[in-house]
Structures are given as structure tokens and as C-alpha cells.
C-alpha positions as CSV (number, residue, x, y, z in Angstrom):
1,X,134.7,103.3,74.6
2,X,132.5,106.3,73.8
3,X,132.0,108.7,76.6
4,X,128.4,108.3,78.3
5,X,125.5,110.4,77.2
6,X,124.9,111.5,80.9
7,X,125.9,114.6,82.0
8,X,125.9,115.9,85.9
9,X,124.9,119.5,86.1
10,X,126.8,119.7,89.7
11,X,130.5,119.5,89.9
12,X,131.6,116.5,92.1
13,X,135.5,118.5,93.4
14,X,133.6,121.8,94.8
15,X,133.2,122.3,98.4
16,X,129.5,123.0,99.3
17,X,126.0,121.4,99.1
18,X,124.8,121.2,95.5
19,X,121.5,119.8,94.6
20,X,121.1,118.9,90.7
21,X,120.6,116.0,88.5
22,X,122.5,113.3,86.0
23,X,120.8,114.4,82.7
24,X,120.1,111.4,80.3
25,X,118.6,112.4,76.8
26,X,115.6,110.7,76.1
27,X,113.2,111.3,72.8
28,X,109.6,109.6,73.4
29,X,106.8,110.2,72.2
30,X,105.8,112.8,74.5
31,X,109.0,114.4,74.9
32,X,111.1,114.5,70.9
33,X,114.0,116.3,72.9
34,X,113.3,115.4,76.6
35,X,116.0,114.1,79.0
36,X,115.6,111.7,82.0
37,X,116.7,113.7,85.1
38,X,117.9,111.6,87.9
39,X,118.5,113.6,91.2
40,X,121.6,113.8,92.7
41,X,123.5,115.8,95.5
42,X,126.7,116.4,96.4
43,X,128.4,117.6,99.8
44,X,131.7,118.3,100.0
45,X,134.0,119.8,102.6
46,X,137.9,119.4,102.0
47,X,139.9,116.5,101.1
48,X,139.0,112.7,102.4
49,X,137.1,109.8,101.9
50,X,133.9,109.8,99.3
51,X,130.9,108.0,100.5
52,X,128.2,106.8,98.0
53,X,124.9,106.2,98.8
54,X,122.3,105.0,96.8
55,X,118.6,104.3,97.1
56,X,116.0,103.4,94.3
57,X,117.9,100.3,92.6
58,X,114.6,99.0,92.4
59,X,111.8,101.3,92.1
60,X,109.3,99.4,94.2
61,X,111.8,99.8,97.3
62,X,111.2,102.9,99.7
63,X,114.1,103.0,102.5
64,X,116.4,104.2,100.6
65,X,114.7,107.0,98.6
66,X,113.1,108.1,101.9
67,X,115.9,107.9,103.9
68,X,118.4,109.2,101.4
69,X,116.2,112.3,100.6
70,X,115.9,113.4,104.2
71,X,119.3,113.0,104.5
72,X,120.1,115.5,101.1
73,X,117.8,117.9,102.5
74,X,119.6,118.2,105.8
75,X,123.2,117.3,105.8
76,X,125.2,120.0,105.8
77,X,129.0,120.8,104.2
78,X,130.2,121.3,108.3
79,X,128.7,117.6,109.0
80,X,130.9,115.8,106.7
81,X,135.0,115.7,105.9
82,X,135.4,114.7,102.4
83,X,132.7,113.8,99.8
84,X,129.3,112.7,100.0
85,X,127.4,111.9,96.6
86,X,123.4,110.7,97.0
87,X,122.0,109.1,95.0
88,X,117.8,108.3,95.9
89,X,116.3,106.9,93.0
90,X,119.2,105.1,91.3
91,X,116.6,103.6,88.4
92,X,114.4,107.0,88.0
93,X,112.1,105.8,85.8
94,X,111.0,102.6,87.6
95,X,110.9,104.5,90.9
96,X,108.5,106.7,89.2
97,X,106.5,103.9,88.1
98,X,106.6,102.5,91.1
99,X,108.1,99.3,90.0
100,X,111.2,96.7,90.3
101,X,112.5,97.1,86.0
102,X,111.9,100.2,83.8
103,X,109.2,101.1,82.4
104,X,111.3,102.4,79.3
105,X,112.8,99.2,78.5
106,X,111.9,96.7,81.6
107,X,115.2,97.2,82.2
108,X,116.3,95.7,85.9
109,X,119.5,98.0,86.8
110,X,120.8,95.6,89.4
111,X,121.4,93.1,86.6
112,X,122.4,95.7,83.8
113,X,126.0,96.4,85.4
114,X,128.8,97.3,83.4
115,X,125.9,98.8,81.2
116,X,126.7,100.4,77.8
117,X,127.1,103.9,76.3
118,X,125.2,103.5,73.6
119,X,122.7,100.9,75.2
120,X,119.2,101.1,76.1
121,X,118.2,103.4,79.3
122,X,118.8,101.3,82.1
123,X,121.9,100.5,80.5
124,X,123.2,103.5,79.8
125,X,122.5,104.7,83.8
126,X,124.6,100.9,84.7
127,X,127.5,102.6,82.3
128,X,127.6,106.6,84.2
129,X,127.4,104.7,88.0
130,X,130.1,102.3,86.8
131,X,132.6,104.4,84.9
132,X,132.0,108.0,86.1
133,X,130.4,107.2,89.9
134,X,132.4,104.2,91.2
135,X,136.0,105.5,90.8
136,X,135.1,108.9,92.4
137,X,134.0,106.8,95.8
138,X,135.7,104.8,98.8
139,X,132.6,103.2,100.3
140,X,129.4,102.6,98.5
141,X,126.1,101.8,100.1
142,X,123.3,100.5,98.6
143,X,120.0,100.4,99.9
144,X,117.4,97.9,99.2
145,X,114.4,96.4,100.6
146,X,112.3,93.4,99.7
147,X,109.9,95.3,97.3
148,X,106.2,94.2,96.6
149,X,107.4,90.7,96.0
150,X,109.4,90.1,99.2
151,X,110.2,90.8,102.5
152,X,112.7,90.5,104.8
153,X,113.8,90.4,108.5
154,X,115.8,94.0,108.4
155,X,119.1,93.5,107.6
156,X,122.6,94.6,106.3
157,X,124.7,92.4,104.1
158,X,128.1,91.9,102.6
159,X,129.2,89.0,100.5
160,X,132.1,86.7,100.9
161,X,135.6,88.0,98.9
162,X,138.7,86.7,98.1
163,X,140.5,89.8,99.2
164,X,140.4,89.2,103.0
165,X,141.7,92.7,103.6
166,X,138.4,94.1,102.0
167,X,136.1,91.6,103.7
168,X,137.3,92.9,106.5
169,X,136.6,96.6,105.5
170,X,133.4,95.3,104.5
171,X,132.2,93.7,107.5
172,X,133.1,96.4,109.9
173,X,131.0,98.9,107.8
174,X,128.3,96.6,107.8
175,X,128.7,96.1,111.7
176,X,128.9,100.0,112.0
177,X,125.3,100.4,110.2
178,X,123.9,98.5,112.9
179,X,120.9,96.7,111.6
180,X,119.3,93.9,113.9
181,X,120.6,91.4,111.5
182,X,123.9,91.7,109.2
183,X,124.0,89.0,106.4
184,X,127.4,87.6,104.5
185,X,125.0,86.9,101.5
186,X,124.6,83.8,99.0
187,X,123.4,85.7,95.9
188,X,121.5,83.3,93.1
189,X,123.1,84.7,90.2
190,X,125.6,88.1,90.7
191,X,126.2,88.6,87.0
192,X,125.4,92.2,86.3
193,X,124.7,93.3,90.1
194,X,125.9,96.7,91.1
195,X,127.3,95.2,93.9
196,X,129.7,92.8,91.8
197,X,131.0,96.1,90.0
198,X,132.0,97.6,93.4
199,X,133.1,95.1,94.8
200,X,135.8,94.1,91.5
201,X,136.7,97.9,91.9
202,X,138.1,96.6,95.5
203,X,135.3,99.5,97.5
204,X,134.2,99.0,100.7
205,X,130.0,97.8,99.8
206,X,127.5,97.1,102.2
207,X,124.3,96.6,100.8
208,X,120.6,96.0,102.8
209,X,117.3,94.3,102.9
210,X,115.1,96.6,105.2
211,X,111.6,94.8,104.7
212,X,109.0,94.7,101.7
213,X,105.8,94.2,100.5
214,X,106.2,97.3,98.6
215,X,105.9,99.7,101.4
216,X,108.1,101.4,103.9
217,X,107.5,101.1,108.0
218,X,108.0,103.4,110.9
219,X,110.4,101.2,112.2
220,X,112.3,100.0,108.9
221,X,113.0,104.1,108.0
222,X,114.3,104.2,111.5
223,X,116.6,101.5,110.7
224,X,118.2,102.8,107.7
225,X,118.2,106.1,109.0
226,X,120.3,105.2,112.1
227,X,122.2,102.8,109.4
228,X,123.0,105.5,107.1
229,X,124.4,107.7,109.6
230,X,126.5,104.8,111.6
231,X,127.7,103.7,107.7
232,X,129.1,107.4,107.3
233,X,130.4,107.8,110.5
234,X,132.5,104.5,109.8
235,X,133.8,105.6,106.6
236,X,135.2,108.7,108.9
237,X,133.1,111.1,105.9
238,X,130.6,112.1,109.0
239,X,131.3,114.2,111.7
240,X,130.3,112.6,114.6
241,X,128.6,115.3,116.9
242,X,125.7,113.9,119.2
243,X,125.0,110.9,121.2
244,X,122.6,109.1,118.0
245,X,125.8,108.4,116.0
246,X,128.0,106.7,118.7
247,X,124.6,104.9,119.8
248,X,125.3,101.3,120.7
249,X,124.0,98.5,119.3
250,X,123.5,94.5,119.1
251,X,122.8,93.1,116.0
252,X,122.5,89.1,115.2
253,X,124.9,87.8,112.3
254,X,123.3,85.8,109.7
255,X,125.1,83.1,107.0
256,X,123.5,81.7,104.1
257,X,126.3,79.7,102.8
258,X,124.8,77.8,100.3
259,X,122.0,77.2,97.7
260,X,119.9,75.0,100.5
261,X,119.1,78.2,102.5
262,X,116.5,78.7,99.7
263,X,113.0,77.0,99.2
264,X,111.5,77.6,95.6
265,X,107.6,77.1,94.8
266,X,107.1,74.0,92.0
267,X,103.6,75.0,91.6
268,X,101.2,77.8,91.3
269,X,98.6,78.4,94.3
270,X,97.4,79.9,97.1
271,X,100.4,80.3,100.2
272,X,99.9,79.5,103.3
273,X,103.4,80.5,105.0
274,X,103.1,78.2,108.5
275,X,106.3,80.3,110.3
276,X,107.1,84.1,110.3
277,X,109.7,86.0,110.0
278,X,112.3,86.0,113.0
279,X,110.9,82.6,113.8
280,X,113.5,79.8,114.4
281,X,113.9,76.8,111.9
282,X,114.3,73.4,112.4
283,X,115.4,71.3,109.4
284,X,112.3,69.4,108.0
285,X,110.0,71.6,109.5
286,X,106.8,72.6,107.0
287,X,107.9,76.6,106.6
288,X,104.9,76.8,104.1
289,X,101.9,75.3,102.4
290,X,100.7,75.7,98.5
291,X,96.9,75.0,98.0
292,X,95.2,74.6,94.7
293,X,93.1,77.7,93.6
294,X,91.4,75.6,90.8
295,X,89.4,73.3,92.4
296,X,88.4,72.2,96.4
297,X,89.3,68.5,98.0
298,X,93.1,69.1,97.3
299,X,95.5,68.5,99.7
300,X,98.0,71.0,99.9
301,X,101.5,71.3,99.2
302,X,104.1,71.1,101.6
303,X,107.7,72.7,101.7
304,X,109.7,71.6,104.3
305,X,113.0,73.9,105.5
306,X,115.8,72.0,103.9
307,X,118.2,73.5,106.9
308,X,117.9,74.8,110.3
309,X,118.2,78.1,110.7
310,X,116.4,81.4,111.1
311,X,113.0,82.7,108.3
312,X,115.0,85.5,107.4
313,X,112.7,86.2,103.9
314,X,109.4,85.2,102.4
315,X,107.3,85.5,99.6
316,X,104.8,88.8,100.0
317,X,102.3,88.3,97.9
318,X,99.0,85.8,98.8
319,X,99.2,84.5,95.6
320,X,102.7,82.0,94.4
321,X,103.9,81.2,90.9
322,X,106.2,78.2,90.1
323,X,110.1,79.4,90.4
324,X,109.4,81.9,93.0
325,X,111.5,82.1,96.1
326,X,108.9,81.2,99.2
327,X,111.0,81.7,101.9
328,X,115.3,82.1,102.9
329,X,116.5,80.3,105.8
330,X,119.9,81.4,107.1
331,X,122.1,80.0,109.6
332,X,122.2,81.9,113.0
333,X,125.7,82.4,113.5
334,X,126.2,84.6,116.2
335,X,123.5,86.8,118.4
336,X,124.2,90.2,120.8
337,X,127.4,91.0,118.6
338,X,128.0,94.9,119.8
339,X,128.0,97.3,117.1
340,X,128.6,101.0,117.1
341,X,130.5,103.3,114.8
342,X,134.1,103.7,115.1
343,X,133.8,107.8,114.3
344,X,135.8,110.3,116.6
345,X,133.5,112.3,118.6
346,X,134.0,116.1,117.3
């Protein structure tokens, strides 16, 4: 296979903090020679684990990219043993358009994994992360919210694996980032997801989903911060050194074991969502209601929760379309599990 057309201008094996980009030529119209530049940082001290972190997989998501650029700005090479690579807006170009695909190509990077060298954008950034990012790191995490489309309960998530030994690994860094909720996720369709190619690689991947509607909150920033930091300190890349990374916590494990945790809209109208998110799920219960925006006398649509179970997603917008997802319930398997992260104190 050809060798990628992205080039890093930092150097991932020298001790330090360096702050540069993953250069991607790009001729537009605007630009005949000009270059996507996707930031990038990379800490280093000494020989040990590499931690990945990545924000921006979607461009309408904010956590990550706020949460990952505070963190580039500050950490420092003393903080860390080993390798830390950041990663805040993963697609550049949709994150600068403030949307979920590309604006190049409409491109959706979380379905464009292994990508291609000689494919279009988005591909070509699936193709650097998967063959040049991947094999440099131990433990990947990937931070998404619910976008303007969604939102969700905050949460961290790993999926079921046949390798029970990296399950394991899995589940205790998602227990370490210390979310109110941690998920083992049903995904609809994982063809292409970033998360399939680390997971194949046998990482350790924890992804998240941290809230929505487009925006980022007070208290969902302060959840990924405290995440990131617990995520690191589990991966023993983070030198634990005050009181805020040993920090205990409780968070509520969530299942959604199969395809009956979802309810899909079969029409297009006006949503009326009848619980909220937290709220507790009985099976049959009405979870939301679609009314017809054509005419009046209509009785509305009813979409009763096919399981019992916790709201732990919804539909954002006021408006629903046939095929979209209006709300996730997942089973409530276990509440007040202790989490906290398993770094030495330095």
C-alpha cells in the first residue's frame, strides 16, 4: 500500500512538549497548493505506555475538542511517564464547519475506517490514524457527545469483545474515567467505526457520549475533564500528584444488549418526548409522541418503550424524520459501583 500523503511536522520518539500539525495536501479552489492542517501535540517523557486521545470525530461535538485543548495547553512533559498524543479535532474540516461529515466530501470519519491513501479527505485522515496513529498507542480514547442531533445521559462506553482479557482492560479504564454512567454499547452498524479499528488492533478503547444538542455544558466539560485525567492516570501515562486524580467516584453501569433498546420514528412530525433523560422505563410505557405538522384534528403518534430500562438518549431536535433514533433505553445493571483511578500517588 502507498505511504499516506499526511505528514506530522512533530516527531512522536522525542522527549518534550511539541505542538504542530498532521499536514494533508489539499488543492481547492481557494487554495491550488494548500494543505489541511490538523492540530496535534505530543508529550513525551521516557519510555512507557502511549495514551491517545481524540476529540472532534464529529465536528458538531464540543467535549472533546474543549477538553483536549485545555489539556495540550497545560500538560506538561514532568506530568506524564511515556507518551501522550492529542488529537482535538480528529475530522478538521467538519469541526470547522461545525458539522457531523466534511464539508470537503461529506465524509463521516467514524464510518471511513481503514480509510485509503489515495482516497478522498476524510479517507485519507481514517488511513494516517489507522496505520501511522494506532500502532504507536496502548490506550485510545475517544471522545464524543451527542451532537446537534442527539443527546445523551453522560456516559463512557466500551463494547462487548471476544478477547475477555481486553474486555477486561477495557472496562477498568472505562470505570477509571468515572462518568455517572459507563455503557457496554450495542452499536447499529460498526463497519468502518474507529473504534472497530482499535479495538481489532487488541488496544485498550473507551469511547463516550457526554451530552448534545450541539453544544457543550458546564457540567459535561467537567465530566470529561475529570474523565480524561482518571483515563490517563489508569493507563499509568499520568503522574498522579493531587487529590482531583485519585478523587472517588460512583458511577451507574448501563447494558444495551440488543436492537430493542432502540425506538425509531416511522413518520415525520412534531416530538413530543413524554420522559426525560435519567428517567426510569417501564416496558410499554409511551417514552414519546409524534404529531402531524400538516394539518390539526390528528391524533398523535405513540411510541411505547419496547423494554424497561433507563432514557439514556433522545432525539434533540423539535422536529423528527422517519428512520431517526427517538430515544435509547438501556438496562440498569448495576448503580453506586466505586470508581477511582488505579494511579500511584507520586
Amino acid at each position: 500500500m502507498r505511504a499516506s500523503p499526511i505528514s506530522a511536522t512533530v516527531d512522536f520518539n522525542v522527549d518534550g512538549e511539541q505542538h504542530g500539525f498532521l499536514k494533508l495536501p489539499y488543492s481547492h479552489d481557494a487554495s491550488a497548493w494548500g494543505a489541511v492542517m490538523i492540530p496535534i501535540t505530543v508529550i513525551r517523557n521516557g519510555e512507557g505506555p502511549t495514551a491517545l486521545l481524540t476529540g472532534g470525530n464529529h465536528g458538531d461535538e464540543y467535549e472533546g475538542p474543549i477538553v483536549l485543548s485545555k489539556l495540550a495547553s497545560t500538560l506538561k512533559a514532568s506530568d506524564v511517564k511515556g507518551r501522550v498524543i492529542v488529537v482535538p479535532f480528529m475530522n478538521y474540516p467538519a469541526f470547522r464547519a461545525g458539522s457531523r461529515t466534511s464539508p470537503i466530501d461529506r465524509g463521516n470519519l467514524n464510518r471511513a475506517f481503514p480509510g485509503k491513501p489515495d482516497g478522498t479527505v476524510t479517507e485519507k485522515i481514517a488511513d494516517y490514524f489507522q496505520r501511522y496513529l494506532l500502532p504507536l498507542a496502548d490506550y485510545v480514547l475517544d471522545l464524543h457527545a451527542g451532537g446537534r442531533t442527539l443527546d445523551f445521559v453522560p456516559f463512557a462506553a466500551v463494547h462487548v469483545l471476544s478477547d475477555t482479557k481486553q474486555q477486561a482492560r477495557c472496562e477498568a479504564a472505562m470505570h477509571a474515567f468515572g462518568a455517572p454512567y459507563s455503557m457496554r454499547m450495542l452499536e447499529l452498524d460498526s463497519v468502518g467505526l474507529f473504534d472497530t479499528a482499535v479495538e481489532e488492533a487488541g488496544k485498550v478503547f473507551v469511547s463516550t457520549e457526554l451530552g448534545g444538542g450541539g453544544t457543550a455544558t458546564v457540567a459535561s466539560v467537567a465530566v470529561a475533564e475529570r474523565g480524561v485525567r482518571g483515563f490517563l492516570a489508569n493507563a499509568g501515562v499520568l503522574r498522579v500528584r493531587d487529590d482531583r486524580d485519585i478523587e472517588p467516584r460512583t458511577t451507574t453501569l448501563l447494558d444495551m444488549p440488543d436492537g430493542s433498546c432502540y425506538t425509531t420514528s416511522e413518520h415525520d412530525g412534531l416530538l413530543e418526548m413524554c420522559k426525560d433523560l435519567g428517567d426510569n422505563v417501564e416496558a410499554g410505557d409511551v417514552i414519546a409522541r409524534v404529531h402531524d405538522m400538516t394539518r390539526t384534528g390528528m391524533l398523535p403518534i405513540e411510541y411505547r418503550a419496547k423494554r424497561r430500562g433507563l432514557l439514556a438518549a433522545r432525539h434533540f431536535p423539535g422536529l423528527v424524520h422517519i428512520g431517526d433514533t427517538v430515544a435509547v433505553v438501556a438496562d440498569i445493571v448495576e448503580r453506586g459501583i466505586p470508581v477511582a483511578s488505579s494511579a500511584v500517588k507520586h
